[in-house]
LUMKE-548936 format. One line per 10 residues: number of its first residue (from 1); their letters; for each residue x, y, z of N, C-alpha, C, O, CB. Coordinates in steps of 0.02 Angstrom, whole numbers, plus 50000, padded with zeros to 5 digits. Glycine has a CB too. Example, Ala and Ser with C-alpha at 12.3 -4.5 7.8 and 13.67 -1.06 7.14 Angstrom:
BEGIN
1 = AS = 50660 49716 50390 50615 49775 50390 50660 49835 50390 50712 49834 50423 50565 49776 50452 | 50642 49888 50354 50684 49947 50357 50645 50002 50394 50670 50057 50402 50704 49970 50286
! end
This chain:
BEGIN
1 = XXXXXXXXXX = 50215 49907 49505 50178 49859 49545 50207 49789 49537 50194 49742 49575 50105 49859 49526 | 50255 49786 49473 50273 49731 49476 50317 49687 49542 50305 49628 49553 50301 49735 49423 | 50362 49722 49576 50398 49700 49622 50343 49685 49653 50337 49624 49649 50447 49739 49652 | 50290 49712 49689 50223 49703 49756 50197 49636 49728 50184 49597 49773 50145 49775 49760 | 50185 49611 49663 50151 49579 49635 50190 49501 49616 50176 49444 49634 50129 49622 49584 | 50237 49524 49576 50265 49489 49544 50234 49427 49513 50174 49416 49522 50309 49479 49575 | 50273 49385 49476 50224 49340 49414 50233 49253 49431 50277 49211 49430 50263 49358 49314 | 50174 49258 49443 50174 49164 49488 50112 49130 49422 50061 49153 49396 50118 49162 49617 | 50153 49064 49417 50104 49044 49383 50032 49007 49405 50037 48965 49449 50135 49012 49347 | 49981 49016 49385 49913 48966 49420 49887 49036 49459 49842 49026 49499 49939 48880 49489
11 = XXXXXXXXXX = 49908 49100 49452 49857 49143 49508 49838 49208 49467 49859 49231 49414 49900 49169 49590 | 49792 49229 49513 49725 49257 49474 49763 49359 49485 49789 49385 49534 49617 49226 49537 | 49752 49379 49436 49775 49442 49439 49739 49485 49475 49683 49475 49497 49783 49464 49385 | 49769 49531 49479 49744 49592 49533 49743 49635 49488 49786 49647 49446 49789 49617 49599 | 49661 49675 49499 49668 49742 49460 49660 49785 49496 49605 49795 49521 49629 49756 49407 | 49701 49815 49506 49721 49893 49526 49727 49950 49489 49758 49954 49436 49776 49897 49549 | 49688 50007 49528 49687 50084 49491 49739 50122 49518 49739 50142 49577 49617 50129 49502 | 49771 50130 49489 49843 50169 49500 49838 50243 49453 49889 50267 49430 49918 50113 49468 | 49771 50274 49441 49772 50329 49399 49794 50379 49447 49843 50416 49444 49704 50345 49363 | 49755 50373 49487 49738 50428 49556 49796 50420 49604 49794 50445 49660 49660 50408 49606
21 = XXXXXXXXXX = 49835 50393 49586 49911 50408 49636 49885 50360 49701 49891 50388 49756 49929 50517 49667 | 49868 50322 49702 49826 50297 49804 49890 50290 49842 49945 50270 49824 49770 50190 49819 | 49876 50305 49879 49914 50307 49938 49922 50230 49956 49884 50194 49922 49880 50353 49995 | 49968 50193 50009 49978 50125 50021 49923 50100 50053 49905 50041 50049 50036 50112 50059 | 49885 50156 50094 49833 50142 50118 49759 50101 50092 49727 50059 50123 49827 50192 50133 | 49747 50131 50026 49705 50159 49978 49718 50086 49929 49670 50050 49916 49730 50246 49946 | 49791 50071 49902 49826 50034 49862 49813 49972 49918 49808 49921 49883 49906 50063 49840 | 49805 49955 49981 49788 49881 50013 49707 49878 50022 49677 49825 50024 49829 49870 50096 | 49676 49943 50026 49612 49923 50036 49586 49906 49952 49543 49862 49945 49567 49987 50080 | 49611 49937 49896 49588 49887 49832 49614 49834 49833 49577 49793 49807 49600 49906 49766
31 = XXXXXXXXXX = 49680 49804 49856 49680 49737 49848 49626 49683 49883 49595 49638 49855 49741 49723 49869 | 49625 49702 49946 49572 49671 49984 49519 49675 49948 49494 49623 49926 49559 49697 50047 | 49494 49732 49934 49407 49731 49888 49429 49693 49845 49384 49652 49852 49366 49806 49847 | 49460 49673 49806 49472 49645 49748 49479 49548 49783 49434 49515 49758 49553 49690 49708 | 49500 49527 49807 49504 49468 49854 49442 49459 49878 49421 49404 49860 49550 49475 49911 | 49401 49489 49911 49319 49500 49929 49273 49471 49873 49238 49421 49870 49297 49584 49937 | 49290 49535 49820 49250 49509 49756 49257 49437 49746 49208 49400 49748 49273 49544 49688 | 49313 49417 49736 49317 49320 49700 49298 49301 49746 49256 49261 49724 49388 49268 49678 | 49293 49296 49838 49245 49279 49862 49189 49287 49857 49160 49234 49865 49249 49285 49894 | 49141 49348 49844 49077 49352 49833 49064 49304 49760 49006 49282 49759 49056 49432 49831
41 = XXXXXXXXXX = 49095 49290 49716 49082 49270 49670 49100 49196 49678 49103 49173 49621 49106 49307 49625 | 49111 49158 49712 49104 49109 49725 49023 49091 49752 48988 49045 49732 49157 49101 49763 | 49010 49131 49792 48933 49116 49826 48865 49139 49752 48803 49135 49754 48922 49189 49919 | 48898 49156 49708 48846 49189 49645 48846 49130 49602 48794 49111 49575 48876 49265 49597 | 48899 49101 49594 48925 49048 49530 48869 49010 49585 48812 49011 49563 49033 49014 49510 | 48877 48981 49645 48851 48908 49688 48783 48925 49672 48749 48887 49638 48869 48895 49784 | 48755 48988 49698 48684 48984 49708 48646 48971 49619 48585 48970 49611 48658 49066 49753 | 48685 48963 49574 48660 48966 49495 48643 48874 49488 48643 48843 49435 48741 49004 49427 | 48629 48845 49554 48628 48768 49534 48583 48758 49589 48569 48699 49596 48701 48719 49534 | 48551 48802 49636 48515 48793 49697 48423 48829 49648 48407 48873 49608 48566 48853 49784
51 = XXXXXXXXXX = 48390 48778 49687 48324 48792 49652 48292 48859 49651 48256 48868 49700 48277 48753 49679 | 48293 48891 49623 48249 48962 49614 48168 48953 49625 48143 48898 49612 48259 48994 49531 | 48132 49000 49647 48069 49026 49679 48046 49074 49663 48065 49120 49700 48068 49035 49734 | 47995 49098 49602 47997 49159 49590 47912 49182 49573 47869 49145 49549 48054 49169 49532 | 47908 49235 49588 47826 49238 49604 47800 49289 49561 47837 49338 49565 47805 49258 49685 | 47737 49302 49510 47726 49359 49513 47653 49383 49501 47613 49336 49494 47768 49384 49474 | 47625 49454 49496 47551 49434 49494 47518 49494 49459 47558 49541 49462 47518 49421 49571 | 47470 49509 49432 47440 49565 49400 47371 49569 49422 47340 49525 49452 47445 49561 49325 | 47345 49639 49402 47268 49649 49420 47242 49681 49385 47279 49727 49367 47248 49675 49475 | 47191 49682 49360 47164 49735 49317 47081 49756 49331 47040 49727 49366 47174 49708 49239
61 = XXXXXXXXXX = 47073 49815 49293 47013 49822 49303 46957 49846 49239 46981 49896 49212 47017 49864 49355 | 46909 49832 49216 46883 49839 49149 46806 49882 49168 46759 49857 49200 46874 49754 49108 | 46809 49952 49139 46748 49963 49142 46717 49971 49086 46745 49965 49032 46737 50005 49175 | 46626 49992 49097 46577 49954 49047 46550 50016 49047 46538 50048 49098 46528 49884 49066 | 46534 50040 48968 46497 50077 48961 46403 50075 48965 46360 50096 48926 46526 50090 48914 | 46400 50047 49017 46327 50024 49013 46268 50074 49037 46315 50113 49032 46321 49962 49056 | 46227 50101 49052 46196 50129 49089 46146 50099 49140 46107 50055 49123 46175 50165 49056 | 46150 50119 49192 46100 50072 49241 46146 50022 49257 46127 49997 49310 46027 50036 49207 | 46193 49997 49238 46211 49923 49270 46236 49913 49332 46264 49959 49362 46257 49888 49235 | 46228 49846 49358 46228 49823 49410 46307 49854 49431 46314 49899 49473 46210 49745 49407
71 = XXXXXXXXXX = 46346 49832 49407 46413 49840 49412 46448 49875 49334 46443 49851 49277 46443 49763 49433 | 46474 49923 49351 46491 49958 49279 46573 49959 49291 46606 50010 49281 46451 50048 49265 | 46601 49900 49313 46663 49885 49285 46674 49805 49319 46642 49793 49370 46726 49949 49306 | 46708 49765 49299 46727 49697 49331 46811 49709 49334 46848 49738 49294 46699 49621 49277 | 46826 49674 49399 46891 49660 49425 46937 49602 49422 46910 49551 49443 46886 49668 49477 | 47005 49595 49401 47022 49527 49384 47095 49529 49423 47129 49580 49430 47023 49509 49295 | 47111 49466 49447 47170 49466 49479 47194 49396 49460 47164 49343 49465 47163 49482 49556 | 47261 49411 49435 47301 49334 49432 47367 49331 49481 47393 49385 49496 47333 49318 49346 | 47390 49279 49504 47457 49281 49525 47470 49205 49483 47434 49169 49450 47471 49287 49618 | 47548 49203 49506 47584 49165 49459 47658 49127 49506 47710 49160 49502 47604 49223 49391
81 = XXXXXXXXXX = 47660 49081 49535 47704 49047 49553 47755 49015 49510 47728 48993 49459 47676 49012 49584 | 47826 49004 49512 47870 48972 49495 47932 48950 49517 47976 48986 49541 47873 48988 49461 | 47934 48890 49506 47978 48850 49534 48043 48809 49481 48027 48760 49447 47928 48801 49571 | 48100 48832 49481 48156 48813 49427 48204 48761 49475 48246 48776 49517 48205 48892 49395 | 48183 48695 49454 48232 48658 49501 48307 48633 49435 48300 48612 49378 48176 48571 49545 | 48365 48645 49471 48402 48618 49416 48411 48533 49424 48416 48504 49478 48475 48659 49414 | 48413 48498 49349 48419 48425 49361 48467 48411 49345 48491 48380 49393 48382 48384 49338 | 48512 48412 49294 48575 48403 49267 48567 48459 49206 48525 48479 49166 48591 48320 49244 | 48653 48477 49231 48680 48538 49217 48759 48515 49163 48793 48560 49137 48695 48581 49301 | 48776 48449 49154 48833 48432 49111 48893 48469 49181 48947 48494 49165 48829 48478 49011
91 = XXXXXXXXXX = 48868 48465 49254 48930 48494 49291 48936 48546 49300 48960 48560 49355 48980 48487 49272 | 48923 48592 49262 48957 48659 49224 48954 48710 49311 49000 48734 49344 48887 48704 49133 | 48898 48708 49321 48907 48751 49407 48953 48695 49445 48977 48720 49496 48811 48766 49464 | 48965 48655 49441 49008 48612 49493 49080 48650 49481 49119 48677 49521 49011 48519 49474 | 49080 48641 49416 49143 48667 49377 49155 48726 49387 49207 48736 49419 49141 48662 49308 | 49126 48772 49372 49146 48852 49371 49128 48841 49451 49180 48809 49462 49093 48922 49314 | 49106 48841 49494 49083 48860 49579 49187 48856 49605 49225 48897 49631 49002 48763 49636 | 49198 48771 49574 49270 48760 49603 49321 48796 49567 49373 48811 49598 49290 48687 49602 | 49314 48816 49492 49370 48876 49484 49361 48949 49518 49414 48979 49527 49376 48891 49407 | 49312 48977 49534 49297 49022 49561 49316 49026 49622 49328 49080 49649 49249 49029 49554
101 = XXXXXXXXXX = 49322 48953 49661 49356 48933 49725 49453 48958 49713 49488 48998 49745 49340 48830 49735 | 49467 48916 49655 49529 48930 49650 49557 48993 49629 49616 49010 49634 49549 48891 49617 | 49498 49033 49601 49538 49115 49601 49530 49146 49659 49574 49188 49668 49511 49171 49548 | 49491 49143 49703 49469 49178 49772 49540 49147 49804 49578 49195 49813 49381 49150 49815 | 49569 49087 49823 49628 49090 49828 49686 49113 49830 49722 49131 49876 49631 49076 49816 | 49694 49110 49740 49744 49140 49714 49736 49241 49729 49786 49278 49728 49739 49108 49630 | 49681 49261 49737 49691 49303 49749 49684 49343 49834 49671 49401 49850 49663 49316 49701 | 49693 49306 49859 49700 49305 49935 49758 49292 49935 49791 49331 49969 49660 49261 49979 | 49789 49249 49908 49869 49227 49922 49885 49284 49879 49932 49304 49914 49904 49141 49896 | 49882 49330 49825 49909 49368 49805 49912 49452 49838 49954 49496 49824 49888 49355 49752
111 = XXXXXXXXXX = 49865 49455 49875 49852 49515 49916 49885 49516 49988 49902 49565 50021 49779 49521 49924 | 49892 49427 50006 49945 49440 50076 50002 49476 50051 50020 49532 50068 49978 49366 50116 | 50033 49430 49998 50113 49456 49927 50103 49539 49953 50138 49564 49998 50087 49441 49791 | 50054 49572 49921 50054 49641 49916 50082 49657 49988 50138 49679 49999 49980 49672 49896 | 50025 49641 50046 50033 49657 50115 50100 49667 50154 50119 49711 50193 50002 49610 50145 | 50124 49617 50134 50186 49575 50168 50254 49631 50122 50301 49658 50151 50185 49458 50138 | 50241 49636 50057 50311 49664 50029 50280 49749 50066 50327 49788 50072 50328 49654 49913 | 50221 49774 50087 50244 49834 50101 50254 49824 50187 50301 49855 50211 50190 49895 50073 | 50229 49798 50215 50281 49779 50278 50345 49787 50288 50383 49810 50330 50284 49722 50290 | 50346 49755 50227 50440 49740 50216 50458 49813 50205 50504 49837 50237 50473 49683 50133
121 = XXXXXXXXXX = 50432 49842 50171 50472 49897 50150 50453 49957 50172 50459 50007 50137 50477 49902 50086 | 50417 49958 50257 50401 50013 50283 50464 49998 50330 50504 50045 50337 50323 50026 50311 | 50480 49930 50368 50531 49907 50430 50593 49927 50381 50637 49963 50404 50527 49810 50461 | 50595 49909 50326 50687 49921 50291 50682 49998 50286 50736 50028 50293 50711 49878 50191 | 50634 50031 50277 50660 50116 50276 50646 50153 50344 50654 50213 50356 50615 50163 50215 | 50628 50110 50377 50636 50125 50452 50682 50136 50489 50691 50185 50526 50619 50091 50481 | 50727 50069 50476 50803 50043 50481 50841 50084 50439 50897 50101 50457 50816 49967 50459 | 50819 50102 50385 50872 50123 50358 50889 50202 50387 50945 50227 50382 50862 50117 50283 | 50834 50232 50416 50847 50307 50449 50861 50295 50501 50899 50334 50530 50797 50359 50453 | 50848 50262 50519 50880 50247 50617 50962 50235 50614 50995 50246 50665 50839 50149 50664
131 = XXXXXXXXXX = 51007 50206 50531 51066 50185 50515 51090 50298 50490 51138 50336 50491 51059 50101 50436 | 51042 50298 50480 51065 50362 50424 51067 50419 50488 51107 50465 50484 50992 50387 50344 | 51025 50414 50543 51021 50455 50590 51077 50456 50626 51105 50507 50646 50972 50445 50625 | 51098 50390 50636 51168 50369 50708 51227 50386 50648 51279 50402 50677 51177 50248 50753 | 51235 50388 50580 51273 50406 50504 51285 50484 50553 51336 50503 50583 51208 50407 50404 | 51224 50514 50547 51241 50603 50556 51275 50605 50608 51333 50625 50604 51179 50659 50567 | 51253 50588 50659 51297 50581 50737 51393 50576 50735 51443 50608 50752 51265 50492 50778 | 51374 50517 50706 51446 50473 50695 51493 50542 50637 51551 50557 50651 51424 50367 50638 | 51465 50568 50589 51497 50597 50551 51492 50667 50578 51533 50704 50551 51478 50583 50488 | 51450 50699 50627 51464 50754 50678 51521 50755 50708 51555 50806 50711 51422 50755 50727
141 = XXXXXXXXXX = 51538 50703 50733 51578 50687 50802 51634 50680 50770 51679 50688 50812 51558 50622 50851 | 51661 50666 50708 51709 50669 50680 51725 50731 50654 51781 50748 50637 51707 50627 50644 | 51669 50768 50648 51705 50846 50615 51723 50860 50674 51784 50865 50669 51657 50914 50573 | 51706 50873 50741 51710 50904 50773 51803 50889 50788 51849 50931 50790 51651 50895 50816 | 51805 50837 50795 51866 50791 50800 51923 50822 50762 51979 50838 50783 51851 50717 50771 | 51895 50828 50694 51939 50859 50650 51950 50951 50647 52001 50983 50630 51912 50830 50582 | 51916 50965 50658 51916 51018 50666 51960 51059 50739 51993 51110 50750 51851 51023 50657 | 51933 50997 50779 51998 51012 50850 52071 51011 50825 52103 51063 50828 51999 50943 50918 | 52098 50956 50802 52135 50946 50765 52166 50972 50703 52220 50946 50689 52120 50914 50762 | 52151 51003 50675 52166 51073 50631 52176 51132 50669 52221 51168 50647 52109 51093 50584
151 = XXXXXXXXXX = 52147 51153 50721 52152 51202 50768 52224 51191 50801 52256 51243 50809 52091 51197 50818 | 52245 51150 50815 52299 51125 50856 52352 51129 50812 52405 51152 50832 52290 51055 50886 | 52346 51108 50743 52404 51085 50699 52417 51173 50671 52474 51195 50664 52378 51012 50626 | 52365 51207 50660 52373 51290 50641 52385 51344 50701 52401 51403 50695 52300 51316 50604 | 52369 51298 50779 52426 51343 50832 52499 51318 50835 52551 51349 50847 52402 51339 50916 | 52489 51254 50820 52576 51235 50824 52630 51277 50762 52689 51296 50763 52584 51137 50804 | 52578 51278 50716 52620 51303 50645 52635 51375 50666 52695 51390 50663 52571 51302 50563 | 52601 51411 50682 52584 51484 50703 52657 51505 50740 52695 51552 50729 52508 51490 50760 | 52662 51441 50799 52701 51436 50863 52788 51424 50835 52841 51434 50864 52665 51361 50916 | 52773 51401 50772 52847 51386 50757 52851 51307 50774 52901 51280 50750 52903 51436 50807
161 = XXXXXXXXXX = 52818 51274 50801 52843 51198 50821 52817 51141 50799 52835 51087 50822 52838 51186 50884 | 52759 51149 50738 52721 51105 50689 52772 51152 50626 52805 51204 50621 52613 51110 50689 | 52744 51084 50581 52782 51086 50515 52725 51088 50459 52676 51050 50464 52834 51018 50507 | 52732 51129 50409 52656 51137 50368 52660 51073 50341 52599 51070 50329 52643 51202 50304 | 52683 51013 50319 52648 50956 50315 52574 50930 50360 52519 50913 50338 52701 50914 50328 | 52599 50937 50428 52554 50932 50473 52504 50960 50463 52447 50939 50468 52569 50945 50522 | 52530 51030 50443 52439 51073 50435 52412 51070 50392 52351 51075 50389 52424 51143 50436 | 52462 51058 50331 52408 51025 50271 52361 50949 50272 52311 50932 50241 52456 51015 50207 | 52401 50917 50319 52365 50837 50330 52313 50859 50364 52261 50830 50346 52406 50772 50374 | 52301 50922 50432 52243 50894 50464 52192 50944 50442 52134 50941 50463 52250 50885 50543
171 = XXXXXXXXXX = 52214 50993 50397 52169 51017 50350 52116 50970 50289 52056 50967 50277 52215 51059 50319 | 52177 50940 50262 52124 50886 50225 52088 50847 50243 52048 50823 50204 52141 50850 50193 | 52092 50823 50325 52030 50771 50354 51996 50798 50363 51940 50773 50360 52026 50733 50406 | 52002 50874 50381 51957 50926 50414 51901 50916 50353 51845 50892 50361 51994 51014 50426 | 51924 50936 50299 51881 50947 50214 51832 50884 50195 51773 50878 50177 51948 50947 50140 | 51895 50836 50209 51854 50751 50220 51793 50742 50247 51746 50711 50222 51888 50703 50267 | 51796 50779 50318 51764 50761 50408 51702 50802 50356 51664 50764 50326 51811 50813 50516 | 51695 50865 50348 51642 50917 50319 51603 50882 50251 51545 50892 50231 51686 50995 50293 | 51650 50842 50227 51612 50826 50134 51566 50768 50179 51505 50774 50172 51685 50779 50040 | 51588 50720 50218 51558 50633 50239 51489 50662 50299 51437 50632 50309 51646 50565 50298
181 = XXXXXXXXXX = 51513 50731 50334 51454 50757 50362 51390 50787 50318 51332 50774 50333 51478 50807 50403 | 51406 50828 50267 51353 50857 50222 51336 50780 50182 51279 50786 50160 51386 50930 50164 | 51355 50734 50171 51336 50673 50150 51278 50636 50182 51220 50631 50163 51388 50637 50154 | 51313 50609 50245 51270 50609 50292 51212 50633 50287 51168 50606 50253 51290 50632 50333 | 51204 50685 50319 51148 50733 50294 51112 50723 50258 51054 50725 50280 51159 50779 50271 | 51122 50705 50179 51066 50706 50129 51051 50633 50113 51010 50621 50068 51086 50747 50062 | 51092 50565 50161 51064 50519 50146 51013 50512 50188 50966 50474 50178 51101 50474 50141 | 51020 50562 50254 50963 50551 50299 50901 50560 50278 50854 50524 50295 50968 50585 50351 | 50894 50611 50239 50826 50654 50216 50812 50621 50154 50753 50627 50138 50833 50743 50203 | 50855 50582 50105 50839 50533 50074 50800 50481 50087 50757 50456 50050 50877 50517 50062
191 = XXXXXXXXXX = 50824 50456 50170 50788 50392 50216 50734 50416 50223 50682 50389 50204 50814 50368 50289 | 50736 50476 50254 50655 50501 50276 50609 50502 50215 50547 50501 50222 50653 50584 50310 | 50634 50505 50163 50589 50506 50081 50563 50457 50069 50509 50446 50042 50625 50516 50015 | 50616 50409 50097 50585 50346 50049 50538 50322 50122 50493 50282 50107 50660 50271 50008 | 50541 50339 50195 50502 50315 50243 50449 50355 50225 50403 50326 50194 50525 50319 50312 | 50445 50397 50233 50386 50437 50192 50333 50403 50145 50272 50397 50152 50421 50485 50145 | 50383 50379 50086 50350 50350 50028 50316 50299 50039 50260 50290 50016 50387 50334 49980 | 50357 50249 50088 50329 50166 50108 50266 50176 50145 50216 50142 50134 50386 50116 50164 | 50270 50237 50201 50231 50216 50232 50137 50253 50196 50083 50235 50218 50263 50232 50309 | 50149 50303 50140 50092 50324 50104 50093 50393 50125 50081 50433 50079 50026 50286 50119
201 = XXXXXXXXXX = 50105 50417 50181 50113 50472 50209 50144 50523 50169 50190 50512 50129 50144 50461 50262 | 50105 50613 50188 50157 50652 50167 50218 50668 50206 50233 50662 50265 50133 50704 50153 | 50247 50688 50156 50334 50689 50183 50330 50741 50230 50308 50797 50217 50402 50711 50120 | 50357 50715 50303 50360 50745 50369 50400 50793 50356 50440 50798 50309 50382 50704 50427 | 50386 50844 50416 50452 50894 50412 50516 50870 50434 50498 50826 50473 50444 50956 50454 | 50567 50869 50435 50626 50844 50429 50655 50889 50496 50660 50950 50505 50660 50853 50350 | 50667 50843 50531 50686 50863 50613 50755 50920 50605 50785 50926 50552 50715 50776 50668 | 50768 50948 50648 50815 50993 50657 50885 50962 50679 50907 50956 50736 50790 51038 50704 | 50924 50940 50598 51001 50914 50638 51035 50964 50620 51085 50943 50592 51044 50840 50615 | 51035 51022 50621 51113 51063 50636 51144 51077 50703 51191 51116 50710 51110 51134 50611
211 = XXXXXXXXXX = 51115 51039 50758 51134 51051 50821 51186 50988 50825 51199 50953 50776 51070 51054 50876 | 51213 50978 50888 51265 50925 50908 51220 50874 50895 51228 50840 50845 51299 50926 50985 | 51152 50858 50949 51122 50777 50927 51067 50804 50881 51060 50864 50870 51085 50719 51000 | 51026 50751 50854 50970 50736 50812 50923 50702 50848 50937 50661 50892 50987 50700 50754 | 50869 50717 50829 50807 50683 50836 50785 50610 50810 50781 50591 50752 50769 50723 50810 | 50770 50569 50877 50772 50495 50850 50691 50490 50822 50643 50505 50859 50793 50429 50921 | 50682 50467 50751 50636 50491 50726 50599 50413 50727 50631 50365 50706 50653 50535 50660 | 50507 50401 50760 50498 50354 50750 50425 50344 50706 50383 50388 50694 50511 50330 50806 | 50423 50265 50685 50371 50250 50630 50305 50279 50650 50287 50247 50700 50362 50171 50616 | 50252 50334 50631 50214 50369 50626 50140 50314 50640 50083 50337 50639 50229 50408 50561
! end
């Protein structure tokens, strides 16, 4: 979390539960709750200096072992009003109301931080498969290339009129063209891992490139 977070001085930390694996989804809605809270707690610290009103009341009832009497129990009722005005406080709610201001801040400015670096890093692994996708293409089109080209250099040899230098050279691009294509390949499904990862999602099925083109794969 450190990269999402990173260490600024004057701002209020973020606590995050990272037991339960959360998804990016899950991982922005605790930051936000967490930003909420130092707001709600700004309005708790203020109201601790605003006059309180508080009421309360009892009743009872007493009976008499008397015989014959007029009334063989009496009834009693009290209530009870109160009123707590604050007069001087040495500041102290002035004081804590405005640091409580300055962590609700700091932690709003620290939860965009969060927001913003996974932005960042859903568009860069976005880009980076859309680079890794036109990769497979580009390194298709070259085997194919090479492989024409080996075909040609092993009828000429066959024919008597190529020289096995030749067929050994366009054999080895051929080997080249095949290693930079299976490369290809696994940086793509690498991209798709880490797009996968950024965006919280489980890892998609992985489109069908053993044909000539590929599937232009877009953000979910």
């Amino acid at each position: 979390l450190e990269p999402l977070i990173g260490f600024f001085v004057n701002t209020q930390a973020l606590r995050i539960d990272l037991r339960a694996n959360p998804t990016v989804g899950e991982l922005l809605a605790q930051v936000r709750a967490t930003a909420l809270a130092a707001q709600s707690k700004i309005r708790s610290v203020r109201a601790e200096g605003l006059p309180k009103l508080s009421a309360a009341g009892t009743g009872d009832r007493t009976f008499y072992s008397v015989p014959n009497a007029a009334d063989p129990f009496s009834t009693n009722y009290s209530g009870l009003f109160l009123l707590r005005i604050p007069v001087f406080t040495g500041f102290d709610v002035a004081y804590r109301t405005q640091k409580a201001k300055e962590e609700a801040e700091a932690s709003k400015a620290s939860a965009e931080r969060v927001e913003d670096r996974v932005i960042l890093d859903v568009w860069s692994s976005y880009y980076a498969l859309r680079t890794s996708t036109q990769r497979v293409q580009t390194t298709r089109d070259l085997l194919a290339s090479a492989r024409q080209s080996a075909e040609v250099a092993d009828g000429r040899y066959k024919a008597g009129v190529g020289s096995i230098l030749d067929l050994l050279t366009t054999q080895a691009s051929l080997a080249q063209a095949r290693a930079e294509e299976v490369q290809s390949r696994s940086l793509w499904f690498l991209s798709m891992a880490q797009l996968a990862h950024s965006t919280g999602a489980l890892v998609p099925k992985a489109a069908e490139i053993t044909g000539v083109t590929t599937t232009k794969q877009e953000i979910p």
